[in-house]
N, C-alpha and C positions, 0 to 999 in steps of 0.2 A: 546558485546553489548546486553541491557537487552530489547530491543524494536525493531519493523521492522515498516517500512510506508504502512505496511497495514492493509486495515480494524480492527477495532477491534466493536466486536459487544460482547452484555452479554450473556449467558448461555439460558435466558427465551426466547428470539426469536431465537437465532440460535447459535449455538456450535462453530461457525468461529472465535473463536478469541486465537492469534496468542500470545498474554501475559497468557492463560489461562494452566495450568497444563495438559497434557493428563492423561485421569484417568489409573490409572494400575490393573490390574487384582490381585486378590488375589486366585484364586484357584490352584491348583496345577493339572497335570495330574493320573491320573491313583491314586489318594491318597486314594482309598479304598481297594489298594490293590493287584486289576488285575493287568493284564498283561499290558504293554503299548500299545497303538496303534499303527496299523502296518503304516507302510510308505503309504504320499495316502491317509489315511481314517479320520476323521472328518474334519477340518478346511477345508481343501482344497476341502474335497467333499462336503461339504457347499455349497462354497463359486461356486463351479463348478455348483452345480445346481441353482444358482441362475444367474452364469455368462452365461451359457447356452444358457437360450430363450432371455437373449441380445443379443447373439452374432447371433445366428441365424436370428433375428429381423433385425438386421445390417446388415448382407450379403444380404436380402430382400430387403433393401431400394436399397442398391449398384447395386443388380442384375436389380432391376426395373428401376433405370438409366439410365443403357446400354440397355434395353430393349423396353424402354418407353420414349427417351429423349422427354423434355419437357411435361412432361404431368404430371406434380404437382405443375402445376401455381393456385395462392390463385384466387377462383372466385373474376371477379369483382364486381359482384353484391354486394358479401360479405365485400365489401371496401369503405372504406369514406373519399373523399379527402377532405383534411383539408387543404391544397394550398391557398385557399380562404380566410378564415379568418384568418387564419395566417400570410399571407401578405398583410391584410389590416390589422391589426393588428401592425406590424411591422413597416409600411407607418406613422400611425398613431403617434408611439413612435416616429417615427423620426421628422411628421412634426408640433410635439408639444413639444418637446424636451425643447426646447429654451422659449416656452412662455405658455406652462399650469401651473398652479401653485404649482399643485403636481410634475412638475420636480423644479420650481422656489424655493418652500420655503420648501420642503422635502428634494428630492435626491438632487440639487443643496446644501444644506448645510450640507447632507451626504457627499458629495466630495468634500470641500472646509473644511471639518473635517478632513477628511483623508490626503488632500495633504498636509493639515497645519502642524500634526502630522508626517507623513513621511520626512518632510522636517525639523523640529526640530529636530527628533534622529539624520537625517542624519550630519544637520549641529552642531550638539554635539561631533558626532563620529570625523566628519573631523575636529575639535578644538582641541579633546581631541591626534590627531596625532597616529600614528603608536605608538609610544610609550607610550601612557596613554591607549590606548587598551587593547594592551598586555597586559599591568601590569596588568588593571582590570580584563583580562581574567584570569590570572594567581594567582592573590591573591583571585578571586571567588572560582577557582578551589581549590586552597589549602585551605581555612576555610572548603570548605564542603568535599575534598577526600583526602589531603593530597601532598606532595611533587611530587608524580609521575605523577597526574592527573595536576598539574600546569603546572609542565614542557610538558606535548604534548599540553597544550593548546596552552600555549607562544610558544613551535614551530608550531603549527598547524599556527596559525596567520602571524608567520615570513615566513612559506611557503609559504601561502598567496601573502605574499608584495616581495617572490623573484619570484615568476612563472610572477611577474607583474601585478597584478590583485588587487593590493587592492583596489583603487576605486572601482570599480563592487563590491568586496564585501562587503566594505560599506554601498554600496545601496541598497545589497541585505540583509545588517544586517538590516538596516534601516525597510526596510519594515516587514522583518521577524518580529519585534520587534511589530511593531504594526498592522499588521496583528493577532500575537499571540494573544496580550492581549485581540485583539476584539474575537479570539473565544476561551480562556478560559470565558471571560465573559459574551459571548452569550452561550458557554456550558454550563456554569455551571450553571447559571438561569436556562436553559432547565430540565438539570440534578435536580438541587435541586427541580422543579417543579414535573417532572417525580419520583423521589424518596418517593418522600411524598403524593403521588394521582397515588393510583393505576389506577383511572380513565382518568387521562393525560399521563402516561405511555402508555396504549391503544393508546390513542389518536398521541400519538409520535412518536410510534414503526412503523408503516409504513413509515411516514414521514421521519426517520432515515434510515431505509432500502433501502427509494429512493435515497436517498441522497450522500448514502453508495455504491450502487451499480451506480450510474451515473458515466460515467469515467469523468476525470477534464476536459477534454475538452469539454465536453456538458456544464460547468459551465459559458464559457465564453463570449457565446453570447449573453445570456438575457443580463449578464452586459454591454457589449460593445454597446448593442444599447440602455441602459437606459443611462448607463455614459459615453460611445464615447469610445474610444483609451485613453491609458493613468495608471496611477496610481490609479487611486478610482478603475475602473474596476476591477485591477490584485488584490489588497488588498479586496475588498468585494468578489472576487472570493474564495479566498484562505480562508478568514471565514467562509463560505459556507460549501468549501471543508471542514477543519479542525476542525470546530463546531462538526460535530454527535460526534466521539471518547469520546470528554470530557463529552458531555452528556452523553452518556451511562455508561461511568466510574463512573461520578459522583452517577449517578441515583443508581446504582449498589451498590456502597461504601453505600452510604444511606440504601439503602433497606436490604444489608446483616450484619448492626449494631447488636454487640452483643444485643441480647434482656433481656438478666439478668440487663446489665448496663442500659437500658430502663427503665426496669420494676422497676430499685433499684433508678432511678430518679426521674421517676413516684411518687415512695412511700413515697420520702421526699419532695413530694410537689412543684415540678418544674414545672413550666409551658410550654405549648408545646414551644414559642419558647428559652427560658431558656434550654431544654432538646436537643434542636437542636443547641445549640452555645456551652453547655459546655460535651454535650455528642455524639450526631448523628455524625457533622460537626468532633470532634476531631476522633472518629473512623473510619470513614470513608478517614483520611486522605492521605495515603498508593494509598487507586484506584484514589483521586482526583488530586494527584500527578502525579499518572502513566497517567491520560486522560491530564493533562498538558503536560506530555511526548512525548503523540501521537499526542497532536496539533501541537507541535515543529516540529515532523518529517514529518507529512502531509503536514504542513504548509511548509517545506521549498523545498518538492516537489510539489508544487502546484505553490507556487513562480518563480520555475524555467519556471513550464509548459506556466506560467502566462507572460512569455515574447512574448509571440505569439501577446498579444495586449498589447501592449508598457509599462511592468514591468519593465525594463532594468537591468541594475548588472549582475549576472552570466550570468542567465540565458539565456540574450541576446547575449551575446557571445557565448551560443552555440547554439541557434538555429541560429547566422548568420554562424557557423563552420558546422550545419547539411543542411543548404544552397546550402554551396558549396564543402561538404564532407571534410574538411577540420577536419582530425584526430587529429592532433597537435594540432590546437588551439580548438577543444572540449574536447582536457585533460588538456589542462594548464588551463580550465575553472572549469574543472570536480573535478579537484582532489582539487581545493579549495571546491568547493561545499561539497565534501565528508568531508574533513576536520571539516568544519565547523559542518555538522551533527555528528560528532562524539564526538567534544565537548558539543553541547548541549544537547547532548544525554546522556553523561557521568555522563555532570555536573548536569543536573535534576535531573539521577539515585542518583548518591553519595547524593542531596537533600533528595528522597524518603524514602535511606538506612538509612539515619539520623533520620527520624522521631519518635518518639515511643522508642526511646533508651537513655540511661543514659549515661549522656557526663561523664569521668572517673574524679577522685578528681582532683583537681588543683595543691596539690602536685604530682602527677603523669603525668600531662603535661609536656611539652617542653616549655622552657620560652618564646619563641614566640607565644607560645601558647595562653599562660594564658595573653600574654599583649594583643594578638588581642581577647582576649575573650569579649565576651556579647556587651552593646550597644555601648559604650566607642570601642570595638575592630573595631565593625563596622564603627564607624566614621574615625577611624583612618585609616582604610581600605583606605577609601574614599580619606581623607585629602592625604596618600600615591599618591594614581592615579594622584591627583590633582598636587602634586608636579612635579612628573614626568612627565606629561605633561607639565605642565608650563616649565620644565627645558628644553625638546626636543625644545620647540617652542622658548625658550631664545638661544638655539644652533643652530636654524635652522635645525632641523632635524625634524619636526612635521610628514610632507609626507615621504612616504617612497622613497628613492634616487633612481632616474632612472639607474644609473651604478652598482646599486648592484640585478637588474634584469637579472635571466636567462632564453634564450630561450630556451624550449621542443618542442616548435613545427618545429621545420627546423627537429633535429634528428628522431622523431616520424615519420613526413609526409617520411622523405627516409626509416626509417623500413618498412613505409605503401606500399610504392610506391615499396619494393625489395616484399615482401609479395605478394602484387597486381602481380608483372611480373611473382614471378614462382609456387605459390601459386593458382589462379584464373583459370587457364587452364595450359593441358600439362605435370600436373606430369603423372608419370607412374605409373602403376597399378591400382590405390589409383582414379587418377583425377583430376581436381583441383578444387577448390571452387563454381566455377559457375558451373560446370559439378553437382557437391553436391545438388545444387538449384534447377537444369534442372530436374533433380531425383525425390528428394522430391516434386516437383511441378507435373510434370509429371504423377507420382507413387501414390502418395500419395492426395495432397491436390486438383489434378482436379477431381478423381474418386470421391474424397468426395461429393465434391460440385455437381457434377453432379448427385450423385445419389440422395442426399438431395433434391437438384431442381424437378429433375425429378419423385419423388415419390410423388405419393397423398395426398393431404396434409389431408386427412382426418388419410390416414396411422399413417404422423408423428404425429399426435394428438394422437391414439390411440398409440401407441410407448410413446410414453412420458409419457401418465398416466400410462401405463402397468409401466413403470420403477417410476414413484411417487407411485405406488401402492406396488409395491415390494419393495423401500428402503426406503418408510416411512408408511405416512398414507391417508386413502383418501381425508384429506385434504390439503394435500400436494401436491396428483393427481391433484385436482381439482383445485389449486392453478397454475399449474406448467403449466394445459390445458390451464387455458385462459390467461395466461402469453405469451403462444406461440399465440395463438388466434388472440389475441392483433396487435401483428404484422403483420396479414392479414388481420385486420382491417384495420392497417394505411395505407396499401398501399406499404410496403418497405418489401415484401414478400420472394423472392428473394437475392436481398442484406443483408437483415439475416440470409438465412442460406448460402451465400458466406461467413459472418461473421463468422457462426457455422461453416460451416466446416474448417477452419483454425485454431478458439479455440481449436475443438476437435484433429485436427491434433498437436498441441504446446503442448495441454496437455498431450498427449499419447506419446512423446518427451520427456517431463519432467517426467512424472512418472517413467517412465521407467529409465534415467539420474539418477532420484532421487533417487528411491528405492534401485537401485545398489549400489551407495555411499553412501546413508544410510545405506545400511551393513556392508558393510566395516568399516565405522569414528562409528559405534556401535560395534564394534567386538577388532577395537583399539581404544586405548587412545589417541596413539600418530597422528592415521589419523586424529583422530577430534581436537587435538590442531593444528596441521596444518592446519588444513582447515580453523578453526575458521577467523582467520583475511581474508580471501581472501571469506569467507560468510559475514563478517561483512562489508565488502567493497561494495561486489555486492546488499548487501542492501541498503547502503544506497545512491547509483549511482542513480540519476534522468533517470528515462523514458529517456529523449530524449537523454542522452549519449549514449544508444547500440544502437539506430539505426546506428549513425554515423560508425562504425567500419565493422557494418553485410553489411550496402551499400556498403562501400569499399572493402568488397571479395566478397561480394554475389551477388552485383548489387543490383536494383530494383525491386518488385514485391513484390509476397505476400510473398514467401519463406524467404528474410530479415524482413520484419515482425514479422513471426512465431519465427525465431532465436532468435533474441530480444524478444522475450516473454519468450522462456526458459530459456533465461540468467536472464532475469527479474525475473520470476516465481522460477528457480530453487532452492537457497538459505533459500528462506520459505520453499520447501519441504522436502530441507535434514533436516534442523536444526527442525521440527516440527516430522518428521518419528525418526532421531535418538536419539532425547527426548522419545520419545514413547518406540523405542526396549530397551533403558539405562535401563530405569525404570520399565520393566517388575520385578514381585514378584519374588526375588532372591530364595525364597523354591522352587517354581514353577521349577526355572531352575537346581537346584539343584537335584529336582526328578526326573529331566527329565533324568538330565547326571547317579544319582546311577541307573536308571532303563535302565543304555545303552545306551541312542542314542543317534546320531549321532548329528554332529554339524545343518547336513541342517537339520534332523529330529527336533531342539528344534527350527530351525528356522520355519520349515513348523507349527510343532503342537502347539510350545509353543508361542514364541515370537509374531510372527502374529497373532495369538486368541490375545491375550494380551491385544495386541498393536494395534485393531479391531478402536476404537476411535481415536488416533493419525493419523492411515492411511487414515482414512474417512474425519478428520481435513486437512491434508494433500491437498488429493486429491480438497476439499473446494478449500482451499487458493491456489492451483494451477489454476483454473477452474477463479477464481475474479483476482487473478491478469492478466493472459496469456491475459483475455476480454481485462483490460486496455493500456495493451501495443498492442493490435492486432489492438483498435481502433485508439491509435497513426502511427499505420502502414501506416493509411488513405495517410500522407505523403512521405512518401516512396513507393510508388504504391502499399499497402495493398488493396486498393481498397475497395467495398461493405460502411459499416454503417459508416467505421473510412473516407473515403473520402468524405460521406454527409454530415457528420460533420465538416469537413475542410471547404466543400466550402463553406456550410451554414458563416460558418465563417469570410472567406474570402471576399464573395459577399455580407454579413449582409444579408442572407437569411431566416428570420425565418421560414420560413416555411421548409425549407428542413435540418437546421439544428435541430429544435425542432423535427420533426417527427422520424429521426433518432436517437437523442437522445432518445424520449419518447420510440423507437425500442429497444436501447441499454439495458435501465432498464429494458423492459420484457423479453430480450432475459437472462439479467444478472442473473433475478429473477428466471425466467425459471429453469438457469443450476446451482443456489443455493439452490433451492430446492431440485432439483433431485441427487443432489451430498451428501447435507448435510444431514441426513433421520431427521426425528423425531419421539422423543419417541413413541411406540406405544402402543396407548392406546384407551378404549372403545369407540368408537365413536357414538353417536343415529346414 
């Protein structure tokens, strides 16, 4: 798969994006001749002395923990409860809801747009039956990738209707569908806006960062209390969510337009928007594709998330399967979900890969080819599906037949339940799973949180800029200080850095996971063809599928949380780390080996310099994803910022959900700064 459901941000605000090439180094060591470097010396002793006075800095905060418990509470003075207007605020929405006119003849026809719309695809899909689906899915597939990419689709679908699920995923195409198109069309306006004024661009880049960094459940509560429970909610959530990507793609596509074909339109006297329909718009087409890409896959995890306030289809089947921990029936939900992302993920790409290329003569086609070719091919397309279905519904076979459904979840729930008896406590030596949680909790995640608590908060201020000042620039410090600031302002002082230390504990999990196997599937070929589907899987699993499995050994608490995060998180770091070592400057490694060293030696001197970019990408995208699943932890007893925002949710609390939230984004902003560096350069 050529895309993951996370963030994608452009190069000019921040390096984090996950479709983007890691740059490869081109020098070579030791190429004037000396001797090579001894074992130990550059990279590593870099990298030592800059890792150094963090580490030391860290064992300070820890030590003042144990030494000082409680004595790094944010003053109050320094805090402004927002309680107040927030829940009069909140009051207000609800008890004008039904008769202000701004909910009357505004949102009130925003939601009566949406339902109307979701409820046409849906009742299309269930007309067009299990077998005019398919077909459509499979004659899409083939126009744009060919024979092989049909057939996993029409199986992916047929899986679908045997795990028993295809209603749900009707409803969950249904809304994908127009969820989608509302935020390709709100992106791309953005985007085309942002591409063309560099002055709105400014004006966006924030906007997007917030947006980007909010996890999706912070999105659902402004809507639930504008639009209630329901359908308009889940759908304007999921725009929301799904909108930044295309914008920024777009914007991107735009702005990096070859400028000779500008300038050679320019000359023959094109007008700007002439120059923007037959030249900008067509070059640009590649990223406005790929941000349709990422709408799809945000979009169909946001959808899932979006069952919390009544999206129904998959999604809802597993959050009532993470309910009652019910394993089985969160895979016979799951593994359509994934299905489903893989086709539209497929089928976008083979669109993209299309683009800009010369379709081969007609005599060189396949005769089915050249009959479904051009617009004539495309109706006939059409006219196909339409028959096929018509025929299913003349046979009685529209729905898919209850007797050709198989259950996973009876076989599943007993693997879980043999797993759970000798797996969870009681092995020998080793332990068992919950003994693994008691550990990591224990050992690792209470010391954190304690010493974080417990330390000065002036400390951690000064700690944070020391590190924005070392891995970027001062304006990166000063960005990153009142990010954290921030959240001693609102009052949720505490519960963020119970937050923080749980990120930091997932991420130091995952790096470390990651970086390992990242060597290894870089050193083979054949690890990294193995792994590849079993990475392309765990991408594109919804959030709330790993919690359901980490409960079932792990239990409750924060330790299933953190787990589910590095399963979450992990996938992005290999596949972003072992792009990086692949693509190190083959002379590089070639000098390295004619001048002797060692395998670990081109690993320490050569490949890691290299591959300096990848790893710092890496560590990004481990640090924004870990946040988003630590805050869905909130349900699973993560406790701290992920559980404010549950109840806020649950009780329609604005005020304790929005502060949390507003916590989440400074806390996110905070550890994306400080992770991502920025160029450095002359600052007044």
């Amino acid at each position: 798969m050529t895309s993951t459901t996370t963030p994608v941000r452009e190069p000019a605000s921040s390096p984090a994006q996950t479709d983007t090439k890691p740059p490869t180094g081109g020098s070579s060591p030791s190429t004037d001749g000396s001797s090579p470097r001894r074992p130990g010396s550059g990279f590593p002793f870099r990298v030592g002395r800059r890792v150094l006075p963090l580490a030391v800095a860290a064992a300070a905060v820890i030590t003042l923990g144990f030494l000082f418990p409680g004595a790094g509470s944010w003053p109050g003075a320094l805090a402004v409860d927002l309680s107040g207007p927030l829940g009069r605020a909140g009051d207000w929405i609800i008890d004008h809801r039904d008769s202000h006119p701004l909910f009357l003849y505004f949102f009130g026809h925003v939601s009566n747009v949406v339902v109307v719309s979701v409820r046409a695809v849906y009742v299309v899909l269930l007309a067009a039956g299990w077998t005019g689906v398919t077909a459509l899915a499979g004659l899409v597939a083939w126009r744009l990738a060919g024979v092989r990419l049909a057939l996993t689709s029409m199986a992916a679908f047929a899986v679908c209707g045997l795990l028993g699920m295809w209603i749900p995923t009707m409803q969950t195409l249904a809304l994908m569908v127009v969820a989608v198109a509302a935020s390709v069309a709100v992106g791309g306006l953005l985007g085309l806006a942002a591409g063309l004024s560099p002055r709105t661009e400014r004006v966006l880049r924030p906007v997007l960062d917030t947006m980007q960094i909010l996890p999706a459940f912070a999105y659902l509560l402004p809507m639930v209390l504008v639009f209630g429970i329901g359908v308009p909610a889940a759908v304007l959530a999921t725009v929301v969510y799904a909108a930044p990507p295309m914008a920024r793609l777009t914007a991107l596509g735009l702005r990096d337009a070859d400028a000779g074909v500008m300038e050679a339109a320019a000359s023959l006297g094109a007008t700007g928007r002439q120059r923007l329909l037959t030249a900008r718009l067509p070059l640009a087409r590649r990223q406005i594709l790929l941000g349709v890409n990422q709408a799809i896959m945000m979009g169909l995890s946001m959808a899932v998330i979006a069952s919390v306030i009544g999206a129904g289809g998959l999604g809802d089947r597993v959050y009532q399967a993470l309910a009652s921990v019910d394993v089985g029936a969160a895979l016979a939900a799951g593994i359509p979900i994934v299905l489903l992302a893989v086709v539209l993920d497929r089928t976008a790409d083979a669109a993209g890969a299309r683009l800009g290329t010369n379709p081969p003569r007609a005599a060189e086609q396949h005769f089915l080819r050249r009959v479904f070719a051009g617009w004539y091919g495309r109706l006939l397309c059409l006219l196909a599906v339409v028959a096929v279905a018509v025929g299913g519904r003349m046979l009685g076979t529209s729905q898919w037949p209850d007797s050709w459904n198989v259950s996973l979840a009876d076989p599943v729930n007993r693997a879980v339940a043999w797993m759970t008896d000798h797996l969870y406590s009681g092995v020998p030596v080793v332990g068992g799973t919950a003994d693994w949680a008691a550990r990591f909790t224990g050992w690792l995640l209470d010391p954190l949180r304690s010493g974080l608590q417990a330390s000065p908060w002036w400390l951690l201020l000064l700690l944070v800029g020391a590190i924005g000042v070392l891995v970027g620039t001062r304006r990166t410090a000063l960005t990153a200080v009142l990010a954290l600031a921030a959240i001693g302002v609102l009052g949720v002082w505490e519960p963020a850095l119970d937050t923080l230390s749980q990120v930091l504990a997932a991420v130091a999990v995952t790096l470390v996971l990651g970086f390992a196997i990242s060597v290894g599937a870089a050193r083979s070929a054949r690890a990294e063809r193995l792994l590849r589907p079993v990475l392309d899987v765990c991408q594109t699993m919804p959030q709330f599928v790993y919690l359901i499995p980490v409960v079932a050994l792990f239990g409750v608490g924060r330790a299933p949380a953190a787990a589910a995060a590095v399963v979450y998180a992990l996938p992005a770091v290999v596949r972003i780390t072992t792009q990086g070592l692949r693509e190190v400057n083959p002379a590089a490694m070639e000098s390295a080996r004619s001048l002797g060293a060692t395998g670990s030696q081109q690993l320490r001197q050569v490949q890691l310099p290299l591959a300096r970019p990848a790893l710092l990408l890496a560590v990004n995208q481990a640090v924004v994803l870990v946040l988003a699943v630590v805050i869905i932890g909130g349900l699973v007893g993560g406790g701290a910022l992920g559980y404010d925002v549950v109840l806020g949710l649950a009780q329609g609390d604005l005020a304790t959900g929005l502060v949390a939230g507003a916590a989440i984004v400074c806390l996110g902003l905070m550890l994306d700064r400080v992770t991502q560096p920025a160029t450095k350069t002359k600052e007044a």
